[in-house]
N, C-alpha and C positions, 0 to 999 in steps of 0.2 A: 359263321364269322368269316368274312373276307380277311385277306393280308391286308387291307389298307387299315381295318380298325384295329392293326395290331402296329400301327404305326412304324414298321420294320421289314425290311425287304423280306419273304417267304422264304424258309428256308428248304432247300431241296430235298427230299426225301425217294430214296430208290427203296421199293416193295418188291420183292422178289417174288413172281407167280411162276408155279409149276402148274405140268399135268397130274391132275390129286390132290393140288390143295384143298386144304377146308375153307369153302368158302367163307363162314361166319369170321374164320380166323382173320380172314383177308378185311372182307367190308368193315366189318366192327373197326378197326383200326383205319381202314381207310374214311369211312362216314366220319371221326373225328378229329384228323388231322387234316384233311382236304378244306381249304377255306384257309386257315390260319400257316396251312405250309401247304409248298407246290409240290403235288403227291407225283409219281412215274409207274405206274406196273412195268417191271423190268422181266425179261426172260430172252435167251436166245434169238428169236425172231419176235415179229408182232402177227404172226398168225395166232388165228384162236388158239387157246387152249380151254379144256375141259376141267373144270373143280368136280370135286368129291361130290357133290350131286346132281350133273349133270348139265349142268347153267356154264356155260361158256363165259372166258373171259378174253378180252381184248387188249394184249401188254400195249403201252403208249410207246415202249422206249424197248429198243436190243440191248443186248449188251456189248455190239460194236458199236452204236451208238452214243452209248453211256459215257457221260464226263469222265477224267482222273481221278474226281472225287465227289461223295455228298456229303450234305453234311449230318444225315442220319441212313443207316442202312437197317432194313427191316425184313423180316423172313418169318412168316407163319408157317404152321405146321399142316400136317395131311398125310394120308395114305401115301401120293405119291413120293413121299422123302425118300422110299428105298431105291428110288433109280438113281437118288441124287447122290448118294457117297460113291456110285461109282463113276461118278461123272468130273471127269477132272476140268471140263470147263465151269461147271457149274463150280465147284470149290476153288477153283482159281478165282471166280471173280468174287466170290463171297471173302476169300484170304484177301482180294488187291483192297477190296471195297473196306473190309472191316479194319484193315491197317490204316488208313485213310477216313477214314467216317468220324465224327465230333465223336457220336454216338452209334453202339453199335448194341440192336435190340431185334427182340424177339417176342414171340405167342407163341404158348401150346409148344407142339411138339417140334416147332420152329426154333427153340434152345436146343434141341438135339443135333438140328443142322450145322448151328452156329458153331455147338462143339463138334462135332465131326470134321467143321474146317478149322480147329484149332484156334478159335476166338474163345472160348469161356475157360481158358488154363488159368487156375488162379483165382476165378469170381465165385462171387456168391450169384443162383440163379435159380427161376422156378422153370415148371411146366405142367403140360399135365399132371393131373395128381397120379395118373398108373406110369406114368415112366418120369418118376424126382429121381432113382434109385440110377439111371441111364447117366446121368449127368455128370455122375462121379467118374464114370469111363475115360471122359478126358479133364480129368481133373480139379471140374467145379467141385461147387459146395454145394450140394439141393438144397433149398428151404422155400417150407410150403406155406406158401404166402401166394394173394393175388397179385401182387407185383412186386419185384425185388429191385434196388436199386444200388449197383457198386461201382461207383466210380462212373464210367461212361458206358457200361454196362444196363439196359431194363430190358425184364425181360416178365414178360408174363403168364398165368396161368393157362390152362385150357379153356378151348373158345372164346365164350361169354364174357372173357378176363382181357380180351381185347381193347372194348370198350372201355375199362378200368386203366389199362395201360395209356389208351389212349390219351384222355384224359389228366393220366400222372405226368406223363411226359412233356403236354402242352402246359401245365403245371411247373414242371423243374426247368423247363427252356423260356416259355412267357411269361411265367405269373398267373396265379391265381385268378385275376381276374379273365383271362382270356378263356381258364380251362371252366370256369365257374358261367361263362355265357356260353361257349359251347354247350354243354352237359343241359342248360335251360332251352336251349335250341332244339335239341336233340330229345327233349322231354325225359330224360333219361332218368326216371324215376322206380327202379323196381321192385315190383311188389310178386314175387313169385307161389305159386300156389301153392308147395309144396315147398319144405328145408330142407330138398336133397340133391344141394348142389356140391356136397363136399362130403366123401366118403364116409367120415366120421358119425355122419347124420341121415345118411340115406335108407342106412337097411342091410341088412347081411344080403335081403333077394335080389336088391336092386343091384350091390355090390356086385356081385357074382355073375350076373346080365350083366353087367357095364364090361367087365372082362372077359367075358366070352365074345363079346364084338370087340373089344381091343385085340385079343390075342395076336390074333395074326398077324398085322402088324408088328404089334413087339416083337413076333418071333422070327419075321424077316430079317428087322433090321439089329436083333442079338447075331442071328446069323451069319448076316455080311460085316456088323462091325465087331462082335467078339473075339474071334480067332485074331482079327488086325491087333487088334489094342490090346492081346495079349501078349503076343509075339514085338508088341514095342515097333509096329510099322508105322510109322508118320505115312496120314494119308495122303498128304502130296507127293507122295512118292507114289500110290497105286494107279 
């Protein structure tokens, strides 16, 4: 769906790509907001960078580049998040950008970002299903749900819940009908082979495999954000 048969100017949307994101996190959201709002992959420079499986991404837009404001700001999740809480450019522009954004959302492990710059104090929010439990850290509410909606607040699950997000969103800003031809566009019809996309339902084995490749990850970034937020350091101060 183009902007034009949404009879309304596109609304700007800044994506924020790092080194390590998940790609699915990224395209899933970007495949269904691209057309009906003018998308940007935002990062530092517009050299490549590299996603979580190896496919290279091309940011459009720096972030000296980048307007005063958008009107949605967006950050998926990935491996590489644990460089990000130490990186006070990176949290600076996600603090300018989310004080300034209509909306201010997230995928996956991309809520953990948001709260680390001190955007989800106060909301209700999801993310992956192995780190809901993370979110309280900076003083969300977890609730496991595919997409959660507070205020100007969405934020969604892991991966695949992009797509979902995507969707709810061109839903809560254009209407139904925009997000209802999208999703027919997009053939977005799933029939998956297996009901183990939600812990409850997968399996004690499958369980236990899903957290052994998470681990490390979580245990990086308990590592670097733990000791902060327990000692009550605002990270704009590290």
């Amino acid at each position: 769906m183009t902007p034009q048969m949404t009879g309304k100017p596109p609304l700007q949307v800044a994506m924020l790509t790092f080194p390590g994101c998940t790609l699915l996190d990224l395209v899933g959201p970007l495949t269904t907001l691209h057309g009906p709002m003018q998308t940007h992959l935002v990062w530092k420079t517009k050299d490549l960078i590299q996603s979580d499986i190896g496919i290279n991404i091309a940011p459009t837009m720096s972030f000296e580049d980048a307007p005063d404001a958008f009107d949605i700001l967006f950050v998926p999740g990935g491996s590489g998040q644990v460089d990000l809480f130490d990186d006070r450019e990176v949290m600076g522009f996600l603090a300018h950008h989310g004080a300034r954004a209509k909306w201010v959302t997230a995928v996956c492990s991309g809520s953990i970002i948001l709260g680390a710059a001190g955007l989800l104090d106060g909301y209700r929010a999801t993310t992956h299903w192995a780190g809901l439990a993370m979110l309280e850290m900076f003083g969300a509410e977890p609730v496991s749900e595919r997409v959660v909606i507070d205020r100007n607040r969405i934020t969604g699950g892991g991966v695949t819940a992009g797509i979902d997000f995507g969707l709810t969103l061109l839903d809560t800003i254009l209407g139904e009908h925009v997000a209802r031809t999208t999703q027919l566009l997009m053939e977005y019809d799933p029939a998956p082979p297996f009901d183990a996309g939600n812990p409850a339902r997968a399996g004690d084995q499958a369980v236990t495999a899903s957290f052994e490749v998470l681990a490390p990850v979580a245990e990086q970034t308990m590592a670097i954000l733990g000791p902060r937020l327990s000692q009550s350091k605002p990270l704009e101060d590290l």
